[in-house]
C-alpha positions as a printed Julia matrix, in Angstrom:
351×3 Matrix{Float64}:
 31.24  -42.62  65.93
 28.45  -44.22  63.67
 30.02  -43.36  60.54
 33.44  -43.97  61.36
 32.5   -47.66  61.61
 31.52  -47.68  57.94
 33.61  -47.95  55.28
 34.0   -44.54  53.65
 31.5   -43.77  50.97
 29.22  -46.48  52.37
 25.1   -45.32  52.8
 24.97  -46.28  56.39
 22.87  -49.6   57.22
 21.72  -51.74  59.76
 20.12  -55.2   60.41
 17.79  -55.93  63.35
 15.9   -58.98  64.42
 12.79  -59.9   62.39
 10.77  -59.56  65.7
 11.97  -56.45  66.94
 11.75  -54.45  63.77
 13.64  -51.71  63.43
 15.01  -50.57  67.21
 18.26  -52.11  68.22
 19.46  -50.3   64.94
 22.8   -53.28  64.75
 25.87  -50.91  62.53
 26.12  -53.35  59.33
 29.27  -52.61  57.36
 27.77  -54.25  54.18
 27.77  -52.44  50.56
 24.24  -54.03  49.36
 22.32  -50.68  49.84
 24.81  -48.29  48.64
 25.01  -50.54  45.19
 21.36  -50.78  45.01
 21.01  -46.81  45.68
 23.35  -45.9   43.29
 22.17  -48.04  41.27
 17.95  -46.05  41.36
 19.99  -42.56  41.23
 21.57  -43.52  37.74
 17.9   -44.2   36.95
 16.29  -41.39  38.03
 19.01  -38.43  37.85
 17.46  -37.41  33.94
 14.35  -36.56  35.77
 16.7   -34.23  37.62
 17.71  -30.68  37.92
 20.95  -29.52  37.84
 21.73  -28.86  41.49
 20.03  -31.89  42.29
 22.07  -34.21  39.34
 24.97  -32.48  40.62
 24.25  -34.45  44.66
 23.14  -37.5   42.78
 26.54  -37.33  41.3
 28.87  -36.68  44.24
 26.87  -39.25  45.83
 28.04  -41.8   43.47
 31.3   -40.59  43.06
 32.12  -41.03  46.6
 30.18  -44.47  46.96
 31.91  -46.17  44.32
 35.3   -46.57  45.62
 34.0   -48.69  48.79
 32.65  -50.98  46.37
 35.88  -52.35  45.16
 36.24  -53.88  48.98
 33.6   -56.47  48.07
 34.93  -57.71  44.61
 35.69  -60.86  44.13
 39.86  -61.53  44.47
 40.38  -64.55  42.6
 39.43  -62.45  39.22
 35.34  -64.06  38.78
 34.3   -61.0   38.05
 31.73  -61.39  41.25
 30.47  -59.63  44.3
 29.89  -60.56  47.78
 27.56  -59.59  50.35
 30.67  -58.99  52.87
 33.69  -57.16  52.4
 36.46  -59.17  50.93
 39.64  -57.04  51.82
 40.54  -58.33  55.33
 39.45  -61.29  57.77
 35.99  -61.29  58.36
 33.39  -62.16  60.82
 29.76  -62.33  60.68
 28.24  -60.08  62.74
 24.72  -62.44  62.95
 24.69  -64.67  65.78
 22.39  -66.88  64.04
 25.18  -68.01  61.56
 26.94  -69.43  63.99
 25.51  -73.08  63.73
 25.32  -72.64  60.19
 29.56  -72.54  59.95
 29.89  -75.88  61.6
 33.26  -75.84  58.87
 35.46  -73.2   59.4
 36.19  -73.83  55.62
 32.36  -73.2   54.32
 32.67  -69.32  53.78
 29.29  -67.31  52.46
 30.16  -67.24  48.96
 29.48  -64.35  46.53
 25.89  -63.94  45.05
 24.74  -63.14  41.96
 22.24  -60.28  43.61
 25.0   -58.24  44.69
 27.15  -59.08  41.28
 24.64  -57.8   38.98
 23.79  -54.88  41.15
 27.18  -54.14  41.75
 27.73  -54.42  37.63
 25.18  -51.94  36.61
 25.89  -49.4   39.77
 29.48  -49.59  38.06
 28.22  -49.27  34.87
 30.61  -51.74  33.74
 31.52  -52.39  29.65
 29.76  -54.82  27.61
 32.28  -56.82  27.3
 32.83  -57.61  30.77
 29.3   -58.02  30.98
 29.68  -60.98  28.76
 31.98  -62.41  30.81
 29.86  -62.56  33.51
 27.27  -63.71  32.09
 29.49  -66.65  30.39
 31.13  -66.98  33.85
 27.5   -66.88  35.6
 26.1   -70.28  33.15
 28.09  -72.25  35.77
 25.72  -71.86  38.33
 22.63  -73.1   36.87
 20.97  -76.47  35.83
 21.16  -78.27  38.79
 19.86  -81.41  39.86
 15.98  -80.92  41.46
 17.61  -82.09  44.9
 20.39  -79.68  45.4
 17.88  -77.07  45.08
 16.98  -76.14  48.81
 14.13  -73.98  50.21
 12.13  -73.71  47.5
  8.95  -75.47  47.08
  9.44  -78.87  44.42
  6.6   -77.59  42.2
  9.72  -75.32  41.17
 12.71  -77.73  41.68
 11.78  -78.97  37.99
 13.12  -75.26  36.59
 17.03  -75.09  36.37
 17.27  -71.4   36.92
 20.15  -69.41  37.98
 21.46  -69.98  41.96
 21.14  -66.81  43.83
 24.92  -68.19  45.35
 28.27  -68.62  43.06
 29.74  -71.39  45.68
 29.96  -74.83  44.28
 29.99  -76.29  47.87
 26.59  -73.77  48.86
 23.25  -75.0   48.59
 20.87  -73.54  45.69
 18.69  -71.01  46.48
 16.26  -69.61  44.06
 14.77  -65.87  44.96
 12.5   -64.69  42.81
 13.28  -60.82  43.48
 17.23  -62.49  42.28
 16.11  -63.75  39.31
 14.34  -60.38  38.38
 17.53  -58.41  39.17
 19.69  -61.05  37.02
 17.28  -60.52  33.55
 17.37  -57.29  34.59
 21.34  -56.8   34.36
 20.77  -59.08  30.91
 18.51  -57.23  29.59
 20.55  -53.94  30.11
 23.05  -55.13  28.72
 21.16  -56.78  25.43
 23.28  -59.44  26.8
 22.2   -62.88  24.0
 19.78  -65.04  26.14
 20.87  -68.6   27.52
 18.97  -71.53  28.75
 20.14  -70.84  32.13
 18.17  -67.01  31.18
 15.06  -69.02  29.85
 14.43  -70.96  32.88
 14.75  -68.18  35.51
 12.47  -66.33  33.34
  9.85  -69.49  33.51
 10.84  -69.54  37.24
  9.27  -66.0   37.38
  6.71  -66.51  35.3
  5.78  -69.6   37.18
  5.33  -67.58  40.64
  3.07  -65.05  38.84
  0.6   -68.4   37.37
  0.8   -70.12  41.0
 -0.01  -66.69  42.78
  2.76  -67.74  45.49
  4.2   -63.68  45.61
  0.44  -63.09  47.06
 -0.14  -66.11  49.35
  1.97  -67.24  52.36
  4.39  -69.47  50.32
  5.57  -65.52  49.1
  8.69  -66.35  51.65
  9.48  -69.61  50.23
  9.72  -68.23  46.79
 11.41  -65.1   48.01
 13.54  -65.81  51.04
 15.56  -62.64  50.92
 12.8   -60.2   49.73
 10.29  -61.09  52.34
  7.71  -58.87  51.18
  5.0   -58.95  48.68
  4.99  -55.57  47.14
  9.12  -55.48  46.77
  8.55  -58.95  44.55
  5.94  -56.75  42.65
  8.14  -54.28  42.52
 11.16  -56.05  41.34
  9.34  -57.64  38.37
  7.79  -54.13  37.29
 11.43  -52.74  37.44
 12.24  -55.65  34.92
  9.29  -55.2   32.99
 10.2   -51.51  32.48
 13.9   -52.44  31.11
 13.02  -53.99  28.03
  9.26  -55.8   27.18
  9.68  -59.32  27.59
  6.2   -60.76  25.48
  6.09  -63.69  28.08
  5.93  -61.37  30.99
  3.89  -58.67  29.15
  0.63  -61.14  29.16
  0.84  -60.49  33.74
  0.88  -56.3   33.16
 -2.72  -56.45  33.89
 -2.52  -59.25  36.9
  0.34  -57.47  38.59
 -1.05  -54.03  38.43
 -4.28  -55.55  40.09
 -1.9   -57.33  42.53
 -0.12  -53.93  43.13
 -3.38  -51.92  43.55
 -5.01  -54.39  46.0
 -2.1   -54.57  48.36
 -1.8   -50.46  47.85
 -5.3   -50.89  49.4
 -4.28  -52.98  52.58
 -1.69  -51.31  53.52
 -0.76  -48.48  55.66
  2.74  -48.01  55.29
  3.95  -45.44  53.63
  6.88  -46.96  52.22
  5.06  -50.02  51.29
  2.61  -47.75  49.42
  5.61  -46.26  47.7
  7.23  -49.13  46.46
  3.65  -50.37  45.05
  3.63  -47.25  43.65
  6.29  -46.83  41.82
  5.58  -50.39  40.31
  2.45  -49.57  38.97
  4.1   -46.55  37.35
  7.04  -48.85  35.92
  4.3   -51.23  34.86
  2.21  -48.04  32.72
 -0.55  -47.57  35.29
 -1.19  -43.88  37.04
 -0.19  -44.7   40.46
 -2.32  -44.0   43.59
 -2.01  -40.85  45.32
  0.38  -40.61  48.37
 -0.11  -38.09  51.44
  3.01  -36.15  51.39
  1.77  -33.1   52.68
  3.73  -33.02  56.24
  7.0   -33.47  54.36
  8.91  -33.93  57.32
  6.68  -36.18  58.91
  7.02  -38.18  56.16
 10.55  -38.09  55.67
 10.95  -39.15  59.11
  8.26  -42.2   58.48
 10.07  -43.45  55.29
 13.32  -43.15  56.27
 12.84  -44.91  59.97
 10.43  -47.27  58.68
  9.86  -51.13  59.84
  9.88  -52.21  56.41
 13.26  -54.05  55.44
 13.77  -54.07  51.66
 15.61  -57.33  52.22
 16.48  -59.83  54.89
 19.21  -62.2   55.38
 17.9   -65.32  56.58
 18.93  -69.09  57.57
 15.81  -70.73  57.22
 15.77  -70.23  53.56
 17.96  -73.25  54.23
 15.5   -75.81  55.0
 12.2   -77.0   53.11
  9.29  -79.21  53.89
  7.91  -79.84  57.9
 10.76  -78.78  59.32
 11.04  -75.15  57.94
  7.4   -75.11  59.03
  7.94  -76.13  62.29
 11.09  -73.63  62.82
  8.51  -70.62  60.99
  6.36  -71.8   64.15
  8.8   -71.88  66.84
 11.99  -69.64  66.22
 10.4   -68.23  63.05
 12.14  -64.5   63.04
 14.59  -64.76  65.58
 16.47  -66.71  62.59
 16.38  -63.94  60.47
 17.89  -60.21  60.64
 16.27  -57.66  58.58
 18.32  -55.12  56.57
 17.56  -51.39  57.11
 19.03  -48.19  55.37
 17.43  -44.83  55.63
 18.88  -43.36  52.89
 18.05  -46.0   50.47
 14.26  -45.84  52.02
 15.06  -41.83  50.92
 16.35  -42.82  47.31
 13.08  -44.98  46.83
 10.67  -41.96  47.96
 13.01  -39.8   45.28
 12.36  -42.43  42.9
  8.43  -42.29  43.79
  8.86  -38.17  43.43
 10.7   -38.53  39.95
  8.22  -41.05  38.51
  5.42  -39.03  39.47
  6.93  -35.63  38.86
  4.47  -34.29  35.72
């Protein structure tokens, strides 16, 4: 019955309540970690046996159908979050009062566009399109940007939404994913690409992925090791000699939260950082396989988390933190993409 409800070739996924973690288990029919999973398998496949390439590839092949469902239909070359094929509702209660007008729909984001791109391995040239298409949705003025804190409202980065009538967001985990599709694509840098990278770099100087601010500057990554990891992963696509100055600083970062923690798939994300970032990576006890299999893939750890107060800035996002806080937000869960980052770990580490 579970995987009828999902659209077929869809990793099954599932969004709970911040404060409850990982237990109500709430069937989410959204393509996000199925694009982000193919994605890491196109990644890691050469490290790859035959038999195994040949699972990594049927994987794919049957995931990348489903993915049409949440393409853009007006021809922007974009992706959304939701499926776009039929009439849709939200399945989070808490959007409710944020669709006071029936006519403000969640527009597509540039996350799951640049994702979706390189999962499709699409050509270069209609990566340039997007890109062209994507230098609409940046340099805006310091007080449409919402969320963020205004040390950064200064830095006309990229929005993480492509809706004119949506508030900017800026995510830093986003903007790593967006240089990241550039870079793949040795796509010719904008101003637009300048400033998100200074937006990245400017997180790394303030230290706000390692203080509590880390969810102001990453509202839909809320975790400090997947913002490491994110900029390691960008690191590791092509050197960027502004970014190549924090290798040191960020594999520090990475080893002292590998230190704190005692998750296992927070320790595997750190660890695959560090690797993307040159370093040896820590040790990881694997040793009761299925014991761990079982810890990784029903782990409390979201990867990312869709959440309304990203919305709101200042004293009153502090005073909603302190009151509602995570009943506002619904983190995003996927087993198999929690498996697909513990492959990644085993194929990084395999000498």
């Amino acid at each position: 019955a579970a995987q009828s409800f999902y659209i077929k070739g869809l990793l099954p996924a599932y969004a709970d309540k911040a404060y409850k973690g990982f237990s109500t288990r709430i069937k989410d029919n959204s393509s996000f970690c199925s694009v982000i999973s193919v994605y890491t398998l196109n990644k890691v496949r050469q490290y790859m046996d035959s038999s195994s390439q040949k699972m990594i590839d049927e994987i794919v092949h049957k995931a990348k159908p489903a993915f049409n469902v949440f393409a853009n239909k007006k021809g922007n070359c974009t992706y959304n979050f939701w499926r776009q094929d039929s009439a849709f509702k939200f399945p989070y209660n808490w959007w409710v009062p944020a669709i006071a007008n029936r006519s403000w729909e969640l527009p597509d984001d540039f996350d799951a566009t640049v994702m979706n791109s390189m999962a499709l391995n699409i050509d270069s040239i209609a990566a340039e399109k997007l890109h062209q298409y994507m230098q609409k949705f940046s340099g805006y003025p310091a007080k449409k940007i919402k969320g963020i804190p205004s040390k950064y409202k200064s830095i006309q980065a990229y929005s993480t939404w492509a809706g004119k009538k949506f508030p900017v967001f800026y995510d830093v985990c986003v903007a790593a994913n967006i240089l990241t599709f550039v870079q793949h694509y040795n796509i010719r840098w904008t101003k637009a690409d300048s400033a998100t990278l200074n937006f990245i770099i400017k997180v790394i100087d303030e230290k706000d992925h390692l203080r509590k601010t880390y969810i102001d500057i990453s509202p839909y990554y809320k975790n400090k090791a997947v913002i490491i990891y994110h900029i390691a992963r960008l690191m590791a696509e092509k050197k960027l000699p502004a970014l190549e100055k924090y290798n040191q600083q960020l594999a520090k970062d990475a080893l002292f939260l590998f230190s704190k923690s005692n998750n296992v798939l927070e320790q595997i994300v750190l660890s695959t950082a560090l690797n993307r970032l040159g370093y040896q990576s820590p040790k990881i006890n694997l040793s009761d396989f299925d014991r761990s299999i079982k810890l990784v893939e029903y782990n409390d750890m979201p990867f990312f988390v869709a959440d309304i107060l990203s919305y709101f800035e200042g004293w009153t996002k502090k005073l909603l933190n302190a009151t509602v806080g995570k009943s506002l937000w619904y983190n995003e869960y996927c087993p198999a993409y929690n498996d697909v980052l513990l492959l990644e770990y085993l194929a990084l580490n395999s000498n």
